[in-house]
C-alpha positions in Angstrom: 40.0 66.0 5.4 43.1 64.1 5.9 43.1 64.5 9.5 39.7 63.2 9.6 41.2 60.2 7.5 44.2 60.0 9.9 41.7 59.8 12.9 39.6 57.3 11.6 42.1 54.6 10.4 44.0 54.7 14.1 39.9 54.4 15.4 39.9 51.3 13.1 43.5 50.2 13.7 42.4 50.4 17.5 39.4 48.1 17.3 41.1 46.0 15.2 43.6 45.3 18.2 40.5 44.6 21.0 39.3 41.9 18.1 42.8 40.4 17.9 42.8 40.4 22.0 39.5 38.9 22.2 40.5 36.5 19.6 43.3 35.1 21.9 41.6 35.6 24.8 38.3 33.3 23.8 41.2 30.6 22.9 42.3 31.1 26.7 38.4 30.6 27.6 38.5 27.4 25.5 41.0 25.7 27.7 39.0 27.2 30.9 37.6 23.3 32.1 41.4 22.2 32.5 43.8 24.2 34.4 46.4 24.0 31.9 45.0 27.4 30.1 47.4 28.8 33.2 50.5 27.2 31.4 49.2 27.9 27.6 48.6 31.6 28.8 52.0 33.2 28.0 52.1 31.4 24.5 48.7 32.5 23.5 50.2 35.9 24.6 53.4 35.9 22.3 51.1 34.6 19.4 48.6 37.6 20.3 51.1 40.0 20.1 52.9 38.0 17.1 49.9 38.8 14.9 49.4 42.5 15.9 53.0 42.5 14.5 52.6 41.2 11.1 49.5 42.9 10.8 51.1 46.6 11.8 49.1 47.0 14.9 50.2 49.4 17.8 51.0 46.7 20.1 52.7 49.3 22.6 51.1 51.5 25.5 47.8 50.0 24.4 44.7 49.0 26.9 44.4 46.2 25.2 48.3 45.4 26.2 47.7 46.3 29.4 45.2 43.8 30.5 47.0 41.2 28.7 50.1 42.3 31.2 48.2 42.1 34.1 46.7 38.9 33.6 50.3 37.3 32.9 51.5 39.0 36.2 48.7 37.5 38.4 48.8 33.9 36.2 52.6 34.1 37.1 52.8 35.2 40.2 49.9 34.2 41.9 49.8 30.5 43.2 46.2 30.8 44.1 43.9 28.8 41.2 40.9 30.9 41.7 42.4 34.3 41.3 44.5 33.2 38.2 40.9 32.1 37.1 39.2 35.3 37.5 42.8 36.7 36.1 41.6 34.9 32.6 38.0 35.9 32.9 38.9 39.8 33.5 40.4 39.8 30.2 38.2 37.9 28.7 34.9 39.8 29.7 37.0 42.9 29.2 37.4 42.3 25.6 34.1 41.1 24.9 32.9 44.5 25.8 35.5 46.2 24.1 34.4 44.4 21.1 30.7 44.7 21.3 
């Protein structure tokens, strides 16, 4: 039984992380009409992974880390508008079906 336990609260823990990412990434989304969700993307980031903190989530070697990485490395390094755009609407459509 207690592994059962074990297995369900890191299945809840889990989800919980994908509804703190799609929290943070709708925010992003929000800003999507004016370019400057580009500049407020590594800040929604930090406070993403701010609340995982404080709430004890896994915020390490996570998919939903991952995509959050990947969208900062494209937003960063990418001076093409469009592509940082789809960068933002990757993650977002990835956590709404996460969450779903």
């Amino acid at each position: 039984m207690e592994n059962r336990e074990k297995e369900m609260k890191q299945k809840e823990t889990y989800q919980e992380g994908w509804k703190i990412s799609a929290k943070y990434s709708t925010i992003l989304m929000d800003h999507e009409d004016r370019n400057e969700y580009f500049e407020i993307a590594p800040n929604v980031y930090h406070q993403f992974i701010s609340e995982l903190r404080v709430k004890k989530i896994p915020h390490v070697d996570k998919n939903y880390i991952q995509i959050w990485d990947t969208m900062l490395n494209t937003v960063q390094n990418n001076p093409k508008i469009h592509v940082c755009r789809g960068a933002i609407k990757l993650l977002h459509q990835t956590n709404v079906q996460r969450t779903n």
